[in-house]
C-alpha positions as CSV (number, residue, x, y, z in Angstrom):
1,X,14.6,75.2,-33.6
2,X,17.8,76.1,-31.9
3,X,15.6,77.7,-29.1
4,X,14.0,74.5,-28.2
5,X,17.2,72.8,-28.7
6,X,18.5,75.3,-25.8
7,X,16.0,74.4,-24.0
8,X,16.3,70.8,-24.2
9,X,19.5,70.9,-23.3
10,X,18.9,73.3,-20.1
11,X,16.7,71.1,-18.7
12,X,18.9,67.8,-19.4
13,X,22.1,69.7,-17.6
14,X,19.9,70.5,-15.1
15,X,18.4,67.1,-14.1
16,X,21.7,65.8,-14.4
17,X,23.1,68.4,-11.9
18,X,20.5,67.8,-9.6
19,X,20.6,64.2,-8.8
20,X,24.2,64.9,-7.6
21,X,22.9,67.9,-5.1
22,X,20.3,65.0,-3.7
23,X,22.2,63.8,-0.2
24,X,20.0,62.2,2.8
25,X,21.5,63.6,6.0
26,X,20.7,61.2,9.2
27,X,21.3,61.1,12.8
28,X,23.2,58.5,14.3
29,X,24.6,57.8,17.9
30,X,28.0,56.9,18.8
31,X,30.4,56.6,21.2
32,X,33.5,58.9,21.9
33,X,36.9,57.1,23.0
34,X,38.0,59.6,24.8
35,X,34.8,60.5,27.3
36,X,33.0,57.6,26.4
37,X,29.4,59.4,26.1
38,X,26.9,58.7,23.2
39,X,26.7,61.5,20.9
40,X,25.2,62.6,17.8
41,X,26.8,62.6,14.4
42,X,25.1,64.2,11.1
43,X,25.6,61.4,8.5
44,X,25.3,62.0,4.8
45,X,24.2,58.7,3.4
46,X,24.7,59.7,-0.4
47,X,28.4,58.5,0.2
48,X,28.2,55.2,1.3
49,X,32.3,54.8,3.2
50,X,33.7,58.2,4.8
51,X,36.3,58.4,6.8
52,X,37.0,61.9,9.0
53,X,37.4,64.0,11.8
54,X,34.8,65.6,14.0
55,X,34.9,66.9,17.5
56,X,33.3,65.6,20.5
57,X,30.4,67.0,21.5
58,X,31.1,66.6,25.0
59,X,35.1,66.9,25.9
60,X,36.3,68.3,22.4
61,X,38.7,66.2,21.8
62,X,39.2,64.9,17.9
63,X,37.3,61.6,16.6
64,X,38.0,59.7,14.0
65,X,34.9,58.4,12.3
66,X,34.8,56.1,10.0
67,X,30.9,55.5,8.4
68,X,29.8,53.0,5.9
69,X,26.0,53.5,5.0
70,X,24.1,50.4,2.7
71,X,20.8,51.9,2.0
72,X,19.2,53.1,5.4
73,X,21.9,51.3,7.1
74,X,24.7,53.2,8.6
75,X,27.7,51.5,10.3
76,X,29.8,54.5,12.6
77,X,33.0,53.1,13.5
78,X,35.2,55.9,16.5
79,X,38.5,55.9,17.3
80,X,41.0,58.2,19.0
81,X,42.6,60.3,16.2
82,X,46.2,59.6,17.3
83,X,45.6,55.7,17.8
84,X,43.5,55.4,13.8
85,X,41.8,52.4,13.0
């Protein structure tokens, strides 16, 4: 019994471990405020408000992003890093 009990409980742990591993990473355009190009951001949607920093793409300079995904919607909001939101 306790080895099927083990078991059990191995495989609960590990269902529950990963459905918090599951993320959906999408593309999404936006547009830098320093260089004003449309780049490319990788977007986890398994957190649905972030707010960070990420280098342009094109002139390097520091971006503040901040993303709000509902569903398959994402929302990517930029702004200069010293001016914030």
């Amino acid at each position: 019994m306790t080895r099927i009990a083990d078991t059990l409980a191995y495989l609960y742990l590990n269902s529950l471990d990963n459905t918090h591993l599951i993320s959906v990473i999408v593309e999404e355009k936006a547009v830098c405020p320093y260089c004003w190009e449309s780049i490319y951001f990788e977007i986890d949607t398994s957190v649905s408000e972030q707010e960070y920093v990420e280098d342009c793409h094109v002139c390097c300079n520091p971006i503040l992003l901040r993303v709000n995904s509902f569903g398959s919607a994402v929302n990517i909001e930029t702004a200069k890093e010293d001016d914030g939101f």
